[in-house]
NUVO-906581 format. One record per residue: residue number from 1; residue in three letters; chain; z, x, y of N, C-alpha, C, O in turn. Coordinates in steps of 0.2 Angstrom, whole numbers, always signed. Last residue first. Layout:
! NUVO-906581
{NUM,ALA,A,{Z,X,Y},{Z,X,Y},{Z,X,Y},{Z,X,Y}}
...
***
This chain:
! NUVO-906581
{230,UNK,A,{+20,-48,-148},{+19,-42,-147},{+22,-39,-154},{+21,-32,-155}}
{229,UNK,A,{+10,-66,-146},{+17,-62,-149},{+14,-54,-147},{+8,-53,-146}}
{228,UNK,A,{+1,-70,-134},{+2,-68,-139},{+8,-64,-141},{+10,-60,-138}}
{227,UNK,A,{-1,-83,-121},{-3,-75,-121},{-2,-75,-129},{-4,-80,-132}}
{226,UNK,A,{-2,-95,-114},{-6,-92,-112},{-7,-84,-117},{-11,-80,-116}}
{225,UNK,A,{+5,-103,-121},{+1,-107,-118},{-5,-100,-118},{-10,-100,-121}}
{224,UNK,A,{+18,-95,-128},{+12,-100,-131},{+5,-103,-129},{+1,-106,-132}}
{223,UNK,A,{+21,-89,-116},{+18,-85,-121},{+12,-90,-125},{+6,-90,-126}}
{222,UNK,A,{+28,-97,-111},{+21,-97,-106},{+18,-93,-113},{+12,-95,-115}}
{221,UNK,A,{+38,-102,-118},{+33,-106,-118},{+27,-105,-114},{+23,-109,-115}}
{220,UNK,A,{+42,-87,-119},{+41,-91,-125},{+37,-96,-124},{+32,-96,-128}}
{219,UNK,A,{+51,-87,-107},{+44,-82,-109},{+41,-85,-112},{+37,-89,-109}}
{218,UNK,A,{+56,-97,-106},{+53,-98,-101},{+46,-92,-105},{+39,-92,-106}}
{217,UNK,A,{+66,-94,-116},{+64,-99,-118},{+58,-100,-114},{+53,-102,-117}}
{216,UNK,A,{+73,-83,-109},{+70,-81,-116},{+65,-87,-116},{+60,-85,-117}}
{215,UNK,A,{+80,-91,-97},{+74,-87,-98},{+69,-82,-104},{+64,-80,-104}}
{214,UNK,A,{+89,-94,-105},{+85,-100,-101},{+77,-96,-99},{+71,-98,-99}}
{213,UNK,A,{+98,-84,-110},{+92,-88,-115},{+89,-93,-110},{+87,-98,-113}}
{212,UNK,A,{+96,-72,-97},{+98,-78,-101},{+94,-81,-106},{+88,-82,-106}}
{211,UNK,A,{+99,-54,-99},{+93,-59,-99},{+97,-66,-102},{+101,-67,-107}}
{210,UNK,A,{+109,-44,-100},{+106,-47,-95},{+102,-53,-94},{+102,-57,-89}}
{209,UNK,A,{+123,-40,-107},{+117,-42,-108},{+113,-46,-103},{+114,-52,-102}}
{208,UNK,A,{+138,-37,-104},{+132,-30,-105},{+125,-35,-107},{+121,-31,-107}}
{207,UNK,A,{+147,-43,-103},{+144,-44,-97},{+137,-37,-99},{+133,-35,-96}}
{206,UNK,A,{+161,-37,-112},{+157,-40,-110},{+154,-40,-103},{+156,-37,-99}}
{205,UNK,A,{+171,-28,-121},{+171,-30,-114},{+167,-35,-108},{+169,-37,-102}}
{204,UNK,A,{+163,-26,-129},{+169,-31,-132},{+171,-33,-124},{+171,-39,-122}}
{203,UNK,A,{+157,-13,-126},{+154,-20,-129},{+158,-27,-129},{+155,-32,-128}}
{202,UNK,A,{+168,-4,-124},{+162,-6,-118},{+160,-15,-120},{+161,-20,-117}}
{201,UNK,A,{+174,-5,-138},{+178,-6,-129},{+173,-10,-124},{+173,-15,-122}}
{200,UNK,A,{+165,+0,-145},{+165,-6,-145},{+169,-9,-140},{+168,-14,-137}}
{199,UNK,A,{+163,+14,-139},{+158,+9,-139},{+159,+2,-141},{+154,-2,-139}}
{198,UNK,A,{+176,+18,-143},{+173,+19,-136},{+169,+13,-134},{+170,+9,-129}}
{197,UNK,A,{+175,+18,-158},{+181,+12,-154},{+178,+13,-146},{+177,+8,-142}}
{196,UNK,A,{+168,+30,-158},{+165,+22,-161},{+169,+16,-158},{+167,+11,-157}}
{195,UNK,A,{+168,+41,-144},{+170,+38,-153},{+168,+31,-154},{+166,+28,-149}}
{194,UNK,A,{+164,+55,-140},{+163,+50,-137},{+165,+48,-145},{+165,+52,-150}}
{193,UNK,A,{+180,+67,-138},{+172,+66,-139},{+172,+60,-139},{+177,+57,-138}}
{192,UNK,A,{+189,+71,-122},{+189,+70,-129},{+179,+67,-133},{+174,+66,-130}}
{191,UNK,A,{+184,+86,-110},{+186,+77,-112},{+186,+75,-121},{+182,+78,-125}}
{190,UNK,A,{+198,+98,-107},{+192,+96,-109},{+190,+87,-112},{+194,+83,-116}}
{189,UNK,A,{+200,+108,-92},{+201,+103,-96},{+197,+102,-100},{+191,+104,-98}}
{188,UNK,A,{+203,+120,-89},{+205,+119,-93},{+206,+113,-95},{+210,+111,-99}}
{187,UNK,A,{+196,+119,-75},{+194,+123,-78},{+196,+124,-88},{+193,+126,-92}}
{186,UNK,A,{+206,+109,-68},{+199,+109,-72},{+198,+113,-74},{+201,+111,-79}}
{185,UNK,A,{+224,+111,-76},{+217,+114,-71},{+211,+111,-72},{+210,+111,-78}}
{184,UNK,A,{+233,+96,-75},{+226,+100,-79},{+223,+104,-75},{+220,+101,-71}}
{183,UNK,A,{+239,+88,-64},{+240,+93,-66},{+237,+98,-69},{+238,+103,-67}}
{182,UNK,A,{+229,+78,-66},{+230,+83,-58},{+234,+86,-59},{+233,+91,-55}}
{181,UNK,A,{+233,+71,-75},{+227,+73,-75},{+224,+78,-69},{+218,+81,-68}}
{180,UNK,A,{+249,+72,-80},{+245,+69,-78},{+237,+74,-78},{+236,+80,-80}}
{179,UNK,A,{+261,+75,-92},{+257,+79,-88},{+253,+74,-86},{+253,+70,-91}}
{178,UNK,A,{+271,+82,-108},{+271,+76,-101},{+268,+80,-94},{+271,+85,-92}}
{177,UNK,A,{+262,+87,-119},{+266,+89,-115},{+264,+83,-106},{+260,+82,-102}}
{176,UNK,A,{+263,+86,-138},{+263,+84,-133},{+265,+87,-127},{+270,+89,-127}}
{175,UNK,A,{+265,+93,-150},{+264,+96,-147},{+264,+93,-137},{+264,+97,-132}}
{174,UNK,A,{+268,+81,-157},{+274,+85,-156},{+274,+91,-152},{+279,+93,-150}}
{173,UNK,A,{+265,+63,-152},{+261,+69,-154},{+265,+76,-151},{+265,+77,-145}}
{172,UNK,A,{+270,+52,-144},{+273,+54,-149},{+268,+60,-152},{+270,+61,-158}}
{171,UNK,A,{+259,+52,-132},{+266,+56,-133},{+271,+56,-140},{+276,+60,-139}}
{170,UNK,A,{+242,+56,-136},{+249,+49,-138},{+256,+54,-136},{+258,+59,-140}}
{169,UNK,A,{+231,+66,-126},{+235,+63,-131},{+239,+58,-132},{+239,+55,-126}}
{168,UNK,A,{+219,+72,-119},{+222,+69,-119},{+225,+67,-126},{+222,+66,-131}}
{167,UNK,A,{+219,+92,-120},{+216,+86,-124},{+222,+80,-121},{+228,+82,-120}}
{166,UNK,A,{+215,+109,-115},{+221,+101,-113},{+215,+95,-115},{+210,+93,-112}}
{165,UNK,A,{+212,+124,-121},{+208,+118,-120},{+213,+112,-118},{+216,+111,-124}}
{164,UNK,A,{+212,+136,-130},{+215,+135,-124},{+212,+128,-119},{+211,+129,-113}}
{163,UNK,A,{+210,+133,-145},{+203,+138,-139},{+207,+137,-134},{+202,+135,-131}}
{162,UNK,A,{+218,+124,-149},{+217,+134,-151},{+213,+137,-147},{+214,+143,-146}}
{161,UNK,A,{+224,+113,-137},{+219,+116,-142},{+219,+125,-143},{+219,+130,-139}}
{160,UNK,A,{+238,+107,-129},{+234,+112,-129},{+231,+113,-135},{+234,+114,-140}}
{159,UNK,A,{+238,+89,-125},{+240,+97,-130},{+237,+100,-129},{+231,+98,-127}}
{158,UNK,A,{+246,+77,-114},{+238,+81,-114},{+243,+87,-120},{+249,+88,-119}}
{157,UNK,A,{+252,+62,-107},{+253,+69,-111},{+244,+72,-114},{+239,+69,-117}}
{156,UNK,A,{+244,+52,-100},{+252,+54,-98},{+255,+61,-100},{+259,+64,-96}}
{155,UNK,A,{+229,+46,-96},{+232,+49,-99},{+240,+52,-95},{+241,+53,-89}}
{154,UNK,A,{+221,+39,-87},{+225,+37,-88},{+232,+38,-93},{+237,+35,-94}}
{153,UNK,A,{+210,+50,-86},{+214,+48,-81},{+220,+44,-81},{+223,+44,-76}}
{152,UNK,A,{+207,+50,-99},{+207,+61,-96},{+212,+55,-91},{+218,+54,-94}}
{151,UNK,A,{+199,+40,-102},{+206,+40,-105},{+208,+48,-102},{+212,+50,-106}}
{150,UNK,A,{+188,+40,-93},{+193,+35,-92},{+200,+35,-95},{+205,+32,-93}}
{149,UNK,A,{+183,+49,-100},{+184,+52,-93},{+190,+45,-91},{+195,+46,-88}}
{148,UNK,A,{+179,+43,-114},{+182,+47,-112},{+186,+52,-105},{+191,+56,-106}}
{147,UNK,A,{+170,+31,-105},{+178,+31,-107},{+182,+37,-111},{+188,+36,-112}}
{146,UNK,A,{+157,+36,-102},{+163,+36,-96},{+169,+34,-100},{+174,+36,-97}}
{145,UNK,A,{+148,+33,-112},{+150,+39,-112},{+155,+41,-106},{+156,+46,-104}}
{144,UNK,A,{+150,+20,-112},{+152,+20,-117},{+156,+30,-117},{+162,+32,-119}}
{143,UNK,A,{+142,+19,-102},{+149,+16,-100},{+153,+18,-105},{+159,+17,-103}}
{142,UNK,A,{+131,+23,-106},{+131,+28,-102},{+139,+23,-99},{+142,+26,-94}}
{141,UNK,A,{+126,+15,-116},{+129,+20,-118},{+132,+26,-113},{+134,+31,-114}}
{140,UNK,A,{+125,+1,-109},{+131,+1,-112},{+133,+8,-115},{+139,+9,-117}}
{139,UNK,A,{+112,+7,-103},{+119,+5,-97},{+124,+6,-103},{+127,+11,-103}}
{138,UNK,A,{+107,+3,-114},{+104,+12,-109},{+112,+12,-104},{+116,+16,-102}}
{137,UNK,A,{+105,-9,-116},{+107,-4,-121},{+110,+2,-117},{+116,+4,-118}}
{136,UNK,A,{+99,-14,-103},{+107,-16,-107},{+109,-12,-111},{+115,-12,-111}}
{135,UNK,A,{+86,-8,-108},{+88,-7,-103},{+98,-9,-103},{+102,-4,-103}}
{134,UNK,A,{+83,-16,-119},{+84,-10,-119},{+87,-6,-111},{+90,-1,-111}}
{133,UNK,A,{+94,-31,-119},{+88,-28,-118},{+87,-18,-118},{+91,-15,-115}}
{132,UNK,A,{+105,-39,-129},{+104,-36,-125},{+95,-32,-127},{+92,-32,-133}}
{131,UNK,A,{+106,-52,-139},{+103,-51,-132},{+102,-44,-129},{+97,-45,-124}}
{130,UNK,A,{+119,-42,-149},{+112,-46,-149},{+111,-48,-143},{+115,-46,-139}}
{129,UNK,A,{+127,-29,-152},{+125,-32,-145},{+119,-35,-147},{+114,-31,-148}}
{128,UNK,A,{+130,-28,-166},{+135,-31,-159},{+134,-32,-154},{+138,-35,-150}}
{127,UNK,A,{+121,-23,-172},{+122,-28,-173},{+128,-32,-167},{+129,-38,-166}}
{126,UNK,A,{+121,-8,-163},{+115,-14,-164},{+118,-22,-165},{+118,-26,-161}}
{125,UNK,A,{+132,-4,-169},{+135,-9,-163},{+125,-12,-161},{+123,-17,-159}}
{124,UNK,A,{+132,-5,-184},{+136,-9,-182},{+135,-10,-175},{+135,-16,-173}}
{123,UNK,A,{+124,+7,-184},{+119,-1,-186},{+126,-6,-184},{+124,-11,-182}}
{122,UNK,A,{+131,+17,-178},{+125,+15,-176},{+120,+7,-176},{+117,+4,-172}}
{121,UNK,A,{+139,+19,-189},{+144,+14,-184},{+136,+10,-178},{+135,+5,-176}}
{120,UNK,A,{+131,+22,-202},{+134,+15,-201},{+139,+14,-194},{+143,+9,-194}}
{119,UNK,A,{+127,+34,-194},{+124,+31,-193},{+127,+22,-195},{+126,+17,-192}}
{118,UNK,A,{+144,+40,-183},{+137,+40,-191},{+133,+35,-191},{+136,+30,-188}}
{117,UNK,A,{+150,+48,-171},{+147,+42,-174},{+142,+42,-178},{+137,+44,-177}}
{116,UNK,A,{+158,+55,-166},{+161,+56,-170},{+156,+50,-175},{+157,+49,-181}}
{115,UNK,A,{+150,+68,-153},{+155,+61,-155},{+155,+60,-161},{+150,+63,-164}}
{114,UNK,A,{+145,+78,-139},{+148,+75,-144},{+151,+69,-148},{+155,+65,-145}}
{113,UNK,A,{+124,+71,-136},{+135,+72,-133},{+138,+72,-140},{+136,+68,-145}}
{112,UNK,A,{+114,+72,-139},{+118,+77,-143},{+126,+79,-140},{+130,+83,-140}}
{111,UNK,A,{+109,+54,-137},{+109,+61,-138},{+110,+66,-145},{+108,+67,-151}}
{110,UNK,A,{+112,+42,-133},{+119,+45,-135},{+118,+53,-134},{+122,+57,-132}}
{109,UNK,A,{+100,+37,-135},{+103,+35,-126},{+111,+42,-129},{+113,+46,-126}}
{108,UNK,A,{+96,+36,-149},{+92,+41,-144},{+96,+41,-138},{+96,+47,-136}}
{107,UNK,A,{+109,+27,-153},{+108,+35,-154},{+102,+41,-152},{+103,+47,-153}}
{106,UNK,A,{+104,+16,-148},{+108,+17,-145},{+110,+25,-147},{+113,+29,-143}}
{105,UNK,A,{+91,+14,-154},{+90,+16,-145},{+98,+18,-144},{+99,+22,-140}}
{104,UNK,A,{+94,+11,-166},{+91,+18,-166},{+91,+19,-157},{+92,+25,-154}}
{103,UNK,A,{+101,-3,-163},{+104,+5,-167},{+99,+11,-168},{+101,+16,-171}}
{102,UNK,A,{+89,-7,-159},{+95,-7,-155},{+99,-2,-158},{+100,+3,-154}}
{101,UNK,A,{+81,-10,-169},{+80,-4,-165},{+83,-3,-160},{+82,+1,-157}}
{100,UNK,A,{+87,-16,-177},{+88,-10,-181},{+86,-7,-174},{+88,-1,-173}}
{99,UNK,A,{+91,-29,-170},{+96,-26,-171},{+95,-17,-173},{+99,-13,-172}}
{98,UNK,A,{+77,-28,-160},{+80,-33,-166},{+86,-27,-166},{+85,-21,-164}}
{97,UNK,A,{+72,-31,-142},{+73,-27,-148},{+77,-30,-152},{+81,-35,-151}}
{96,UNK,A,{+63,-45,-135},{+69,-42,-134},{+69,-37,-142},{+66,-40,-147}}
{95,UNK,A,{+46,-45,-135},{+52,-48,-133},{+58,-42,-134},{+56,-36,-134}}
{94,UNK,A,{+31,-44,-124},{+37,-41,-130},{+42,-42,-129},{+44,-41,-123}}
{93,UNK,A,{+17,-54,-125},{+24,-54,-123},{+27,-50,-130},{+26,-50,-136}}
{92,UNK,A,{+4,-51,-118},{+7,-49,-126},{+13,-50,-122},{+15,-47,-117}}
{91,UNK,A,{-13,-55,-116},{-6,-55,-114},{+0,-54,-118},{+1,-59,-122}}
{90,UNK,A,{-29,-50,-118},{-23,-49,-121},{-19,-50,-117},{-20,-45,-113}}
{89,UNK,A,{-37,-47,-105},{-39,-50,-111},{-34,-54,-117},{-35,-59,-120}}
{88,UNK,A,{-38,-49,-89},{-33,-46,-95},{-34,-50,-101},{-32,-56,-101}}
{87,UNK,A,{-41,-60,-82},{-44,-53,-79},{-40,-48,-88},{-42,-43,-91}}
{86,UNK,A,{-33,-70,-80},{-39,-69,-84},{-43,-66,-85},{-49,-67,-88}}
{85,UNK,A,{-23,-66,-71},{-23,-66,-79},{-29,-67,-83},{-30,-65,-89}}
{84,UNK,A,{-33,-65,-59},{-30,-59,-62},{-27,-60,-69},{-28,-56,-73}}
{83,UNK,A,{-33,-79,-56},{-39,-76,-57},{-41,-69,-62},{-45,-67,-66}}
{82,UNK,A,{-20,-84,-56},{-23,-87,-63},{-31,-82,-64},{-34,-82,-69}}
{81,UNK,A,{-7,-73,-52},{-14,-76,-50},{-17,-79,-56},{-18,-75,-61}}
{80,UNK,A,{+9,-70,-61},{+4,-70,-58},{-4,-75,-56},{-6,-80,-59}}
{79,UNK,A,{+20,-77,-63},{+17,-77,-54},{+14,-75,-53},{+12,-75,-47}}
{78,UNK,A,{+21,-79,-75},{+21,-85,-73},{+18,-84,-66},{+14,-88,-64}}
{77,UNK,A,{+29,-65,-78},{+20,-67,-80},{+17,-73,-78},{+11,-74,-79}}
{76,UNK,A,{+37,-57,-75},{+37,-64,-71},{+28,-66,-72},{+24,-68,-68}}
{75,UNK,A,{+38,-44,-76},{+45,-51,-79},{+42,-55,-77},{+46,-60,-77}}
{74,UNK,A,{+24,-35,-82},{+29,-38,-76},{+33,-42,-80},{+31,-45,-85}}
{73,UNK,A,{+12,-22,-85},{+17,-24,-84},{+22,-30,-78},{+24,-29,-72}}
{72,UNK,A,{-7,-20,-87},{+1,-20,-83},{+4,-23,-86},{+2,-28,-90}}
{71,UNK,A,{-19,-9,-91},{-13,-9,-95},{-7,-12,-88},{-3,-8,-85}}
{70,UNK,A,{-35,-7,-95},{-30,-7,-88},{-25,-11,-93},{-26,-15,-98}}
{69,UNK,A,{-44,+8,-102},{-38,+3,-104},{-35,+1,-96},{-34,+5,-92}}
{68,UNK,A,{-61,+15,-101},{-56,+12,-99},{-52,+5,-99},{-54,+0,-98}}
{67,UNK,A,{-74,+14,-108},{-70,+19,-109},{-62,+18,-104},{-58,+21,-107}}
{66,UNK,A,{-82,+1,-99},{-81,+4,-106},{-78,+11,-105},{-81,+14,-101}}
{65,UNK,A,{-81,-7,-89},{-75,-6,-93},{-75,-1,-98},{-70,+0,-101}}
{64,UNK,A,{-92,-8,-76},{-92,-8,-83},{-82,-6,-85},{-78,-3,-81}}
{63,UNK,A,{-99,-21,-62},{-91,-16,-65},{-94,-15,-72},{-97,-19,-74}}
{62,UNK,A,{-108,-26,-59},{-110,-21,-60},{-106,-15,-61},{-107,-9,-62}}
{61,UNK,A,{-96,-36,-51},{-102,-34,-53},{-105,-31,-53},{-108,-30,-48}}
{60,UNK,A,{-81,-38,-57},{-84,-37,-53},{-93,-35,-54},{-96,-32,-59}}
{59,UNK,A,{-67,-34,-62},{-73,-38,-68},{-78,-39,-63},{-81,-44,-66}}
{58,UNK,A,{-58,-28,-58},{-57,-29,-66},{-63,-31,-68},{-64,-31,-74}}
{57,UNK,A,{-63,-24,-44},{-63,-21,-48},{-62,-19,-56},{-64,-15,-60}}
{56,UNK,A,{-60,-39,-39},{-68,-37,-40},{-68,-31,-45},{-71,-32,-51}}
{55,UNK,A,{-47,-41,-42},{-53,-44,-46},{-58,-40,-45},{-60,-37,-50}}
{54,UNK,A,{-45,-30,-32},{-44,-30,-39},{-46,-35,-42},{-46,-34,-48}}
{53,UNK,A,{-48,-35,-20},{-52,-29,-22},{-51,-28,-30},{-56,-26,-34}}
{52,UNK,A,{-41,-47,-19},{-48,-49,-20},{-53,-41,-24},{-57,-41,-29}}
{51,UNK,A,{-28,-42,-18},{-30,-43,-23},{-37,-44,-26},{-39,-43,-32}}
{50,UNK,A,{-33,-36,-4},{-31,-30,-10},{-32,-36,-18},{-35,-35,-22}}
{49,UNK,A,{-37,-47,+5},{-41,-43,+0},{-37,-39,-3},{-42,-36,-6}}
{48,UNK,A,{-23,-52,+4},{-27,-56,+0},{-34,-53,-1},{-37,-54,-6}}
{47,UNK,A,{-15,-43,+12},{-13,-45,+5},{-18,-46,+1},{-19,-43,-4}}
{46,UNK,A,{-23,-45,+25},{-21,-40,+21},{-21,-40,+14},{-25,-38,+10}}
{45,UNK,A,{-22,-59,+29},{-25,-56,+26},{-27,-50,+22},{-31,-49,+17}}
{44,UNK,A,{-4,-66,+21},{-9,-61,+24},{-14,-60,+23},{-15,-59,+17}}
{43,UNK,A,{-5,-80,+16},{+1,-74,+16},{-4,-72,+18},{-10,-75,+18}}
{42,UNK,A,{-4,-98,+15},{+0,-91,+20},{+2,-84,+21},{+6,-82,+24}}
{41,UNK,A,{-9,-101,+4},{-12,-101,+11},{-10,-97,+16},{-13,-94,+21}}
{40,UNK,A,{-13,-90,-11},{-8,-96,-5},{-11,-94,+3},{-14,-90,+6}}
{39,UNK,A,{-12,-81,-27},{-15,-83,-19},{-12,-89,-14},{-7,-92,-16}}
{38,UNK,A,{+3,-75,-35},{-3,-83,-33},{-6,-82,-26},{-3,-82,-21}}
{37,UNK,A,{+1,-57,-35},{+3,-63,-36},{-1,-71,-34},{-7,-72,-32}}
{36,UNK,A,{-4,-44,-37},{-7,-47,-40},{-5,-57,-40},{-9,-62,-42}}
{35,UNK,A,{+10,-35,-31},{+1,-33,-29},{-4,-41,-31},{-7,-44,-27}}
{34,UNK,A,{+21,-39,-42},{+19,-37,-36},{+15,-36,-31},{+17,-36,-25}}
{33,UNK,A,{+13,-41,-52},{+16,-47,-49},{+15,-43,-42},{+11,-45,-38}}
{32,UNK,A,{+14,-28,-58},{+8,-31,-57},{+9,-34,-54},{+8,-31,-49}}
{31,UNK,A,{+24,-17,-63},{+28,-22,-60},{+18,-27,-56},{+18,-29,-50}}
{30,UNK,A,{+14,-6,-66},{+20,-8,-67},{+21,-14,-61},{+18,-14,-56}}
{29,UNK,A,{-2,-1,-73},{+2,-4,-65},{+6,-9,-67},{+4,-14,-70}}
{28,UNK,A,{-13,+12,-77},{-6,+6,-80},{-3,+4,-72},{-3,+8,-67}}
{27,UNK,A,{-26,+16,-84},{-25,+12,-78},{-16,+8,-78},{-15,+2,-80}}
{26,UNK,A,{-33,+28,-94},{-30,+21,-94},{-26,+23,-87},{-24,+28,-84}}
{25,UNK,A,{-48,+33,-101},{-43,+34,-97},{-39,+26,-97},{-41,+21,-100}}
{24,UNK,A,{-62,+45,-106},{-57,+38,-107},{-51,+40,-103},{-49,+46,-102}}
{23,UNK,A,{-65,+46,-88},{-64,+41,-94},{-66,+45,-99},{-70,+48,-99}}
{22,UNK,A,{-68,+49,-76},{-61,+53,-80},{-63,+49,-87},{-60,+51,-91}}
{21,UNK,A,{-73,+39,-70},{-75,+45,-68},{-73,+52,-73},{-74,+58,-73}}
{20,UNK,A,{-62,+28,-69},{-74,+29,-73},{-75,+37,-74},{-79,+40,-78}}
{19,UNK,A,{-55,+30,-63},{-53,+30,-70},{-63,+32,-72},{-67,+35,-76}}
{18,UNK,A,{-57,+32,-49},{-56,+37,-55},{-55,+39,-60},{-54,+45,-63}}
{17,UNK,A,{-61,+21,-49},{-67,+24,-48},{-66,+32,-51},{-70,+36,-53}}
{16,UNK,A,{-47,+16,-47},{-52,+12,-51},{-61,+19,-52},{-65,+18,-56}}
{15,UNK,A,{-44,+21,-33},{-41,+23,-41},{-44,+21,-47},{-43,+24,-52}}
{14,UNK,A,{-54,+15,-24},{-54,+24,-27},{-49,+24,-34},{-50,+27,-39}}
{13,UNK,A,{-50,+5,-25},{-56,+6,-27},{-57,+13,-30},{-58,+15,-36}}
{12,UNK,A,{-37,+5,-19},{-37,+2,-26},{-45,+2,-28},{-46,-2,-33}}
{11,UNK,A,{-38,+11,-7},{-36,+17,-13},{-33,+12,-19},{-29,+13,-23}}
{10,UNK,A,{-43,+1,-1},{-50,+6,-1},{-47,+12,-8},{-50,+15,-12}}
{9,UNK,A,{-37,-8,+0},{-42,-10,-3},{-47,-3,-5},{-52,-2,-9}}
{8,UNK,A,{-28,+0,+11},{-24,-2,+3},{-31,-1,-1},{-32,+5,-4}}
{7,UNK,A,{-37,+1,+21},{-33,+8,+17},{-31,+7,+11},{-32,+10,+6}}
{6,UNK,A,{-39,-9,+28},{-44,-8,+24},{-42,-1,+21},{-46,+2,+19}}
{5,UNK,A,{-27,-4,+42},{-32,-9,+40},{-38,-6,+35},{-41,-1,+36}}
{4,UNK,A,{-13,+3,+38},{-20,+5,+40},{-23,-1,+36},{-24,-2,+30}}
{3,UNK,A,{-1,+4,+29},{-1,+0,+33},{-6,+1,+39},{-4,-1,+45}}
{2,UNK,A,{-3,+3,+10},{-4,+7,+18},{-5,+2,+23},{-8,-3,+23}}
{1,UNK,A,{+0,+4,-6},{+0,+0,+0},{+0,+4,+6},{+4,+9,+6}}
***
């Protein structure tokens, strides 16, 4: 977008003219809606040739496609323009992740942080976050990886480990030594590893899924009207 007359239209031609030119190639434009939405009487002329220029672009005269994918993305497949979905061959609604890929997302999002998690605690919090989206996922391991630092602060007694390290602890533990967390030099502290009780904390805690079923129900019906399972 530029805010120079005939700028937008002219660097949605040229990117389009790069793809021909580079091809095979592929075109992806995230959040589509945005640029691509219902025409209306109200909105600028500006606006309304950028998408004119992308019609013309998708399917235009004398336009070829061969060697080039245009490939967008958006949550709100209902706003865009009726001229522009039918500019896309394929509309593929991908839904929400099933449990197994939720326990593989949630041990890519983990890493190589330390922690204590085997793959059956992996399949358990899959199955404990149903609705959540991958994005939802990506949040609950990055809350998941904050409750170590949240028990460093709420801790009372810390031990010293063999490598000279202050661990949070339970004060019934014999080596225990009453101390807060401003006591520990940094240099000497260390946080405990992330654990399986971490992650159901976060989880159990709720509010981690984004998406309502009113809106699962809304994909689903434009899906069937207009698009294709994924």
């Amino acid at each position: 977008m530029s805010k120079w007359q005939g700028e937008s239209e002219r660097l949605v031609k040229t990117l389009f003219e790069m793809g021909r030119e580079q091809k095979p190639s592929v075109i992806f434009i995230d959040e589509i809606d945005s640029l691509c939405s219902n025409r209306s009487e109200g909105e600028s002329d500006s606006t309304r040739r950028i998408k004119t220029e992308f019609l013309v672009q998708m399917q235009g005269v004398g336009k070829t496609h061969d060697g080039i994918l245009v490939l967008g993305a958006t949550n709100v497949p209902w706003e865009l323009d009726p001229a522009m979905r039918r500019r896309f061959e394929k509309r593929i609604y991908i839904a929400l992740p099933e449990w197994e890929a939720r326990s593989y997302m949630g041990k890519l999002h983990l890493g190589d942080t330390p922690s204590n998690l085997v793959q059956e605690n992996f399949d358990v919090i899959g199955k404990e976050t149903e609705g959540y989206s991958g994005s939802d996922l990506a949040v609950t391991v990055r809350e998941a990886l904050m409750e170590p630092l949240r028990q460093c602060q709420i801790a009372t007694h810390f031990y010293l480990t063999p490598e000279g390290f202050y661990l949070p602890c339970e004060k019934e533990r014999k080596d225990a030594k009453k101390m807060t967390l401003m006591d520990v030099p940094s240099e000497l502290l260390k946080a405990p590893p992330v654990t399986f009780e971490h992650f159901m904390t976060v989880i159990h805690r709720g509010g981690g899924a984004t998406v309502s079923p009113d809106e699962l129900t809304k994909f689903e019906e434009w899906t069937k009207e207009f698009g294709q399972e994924g």
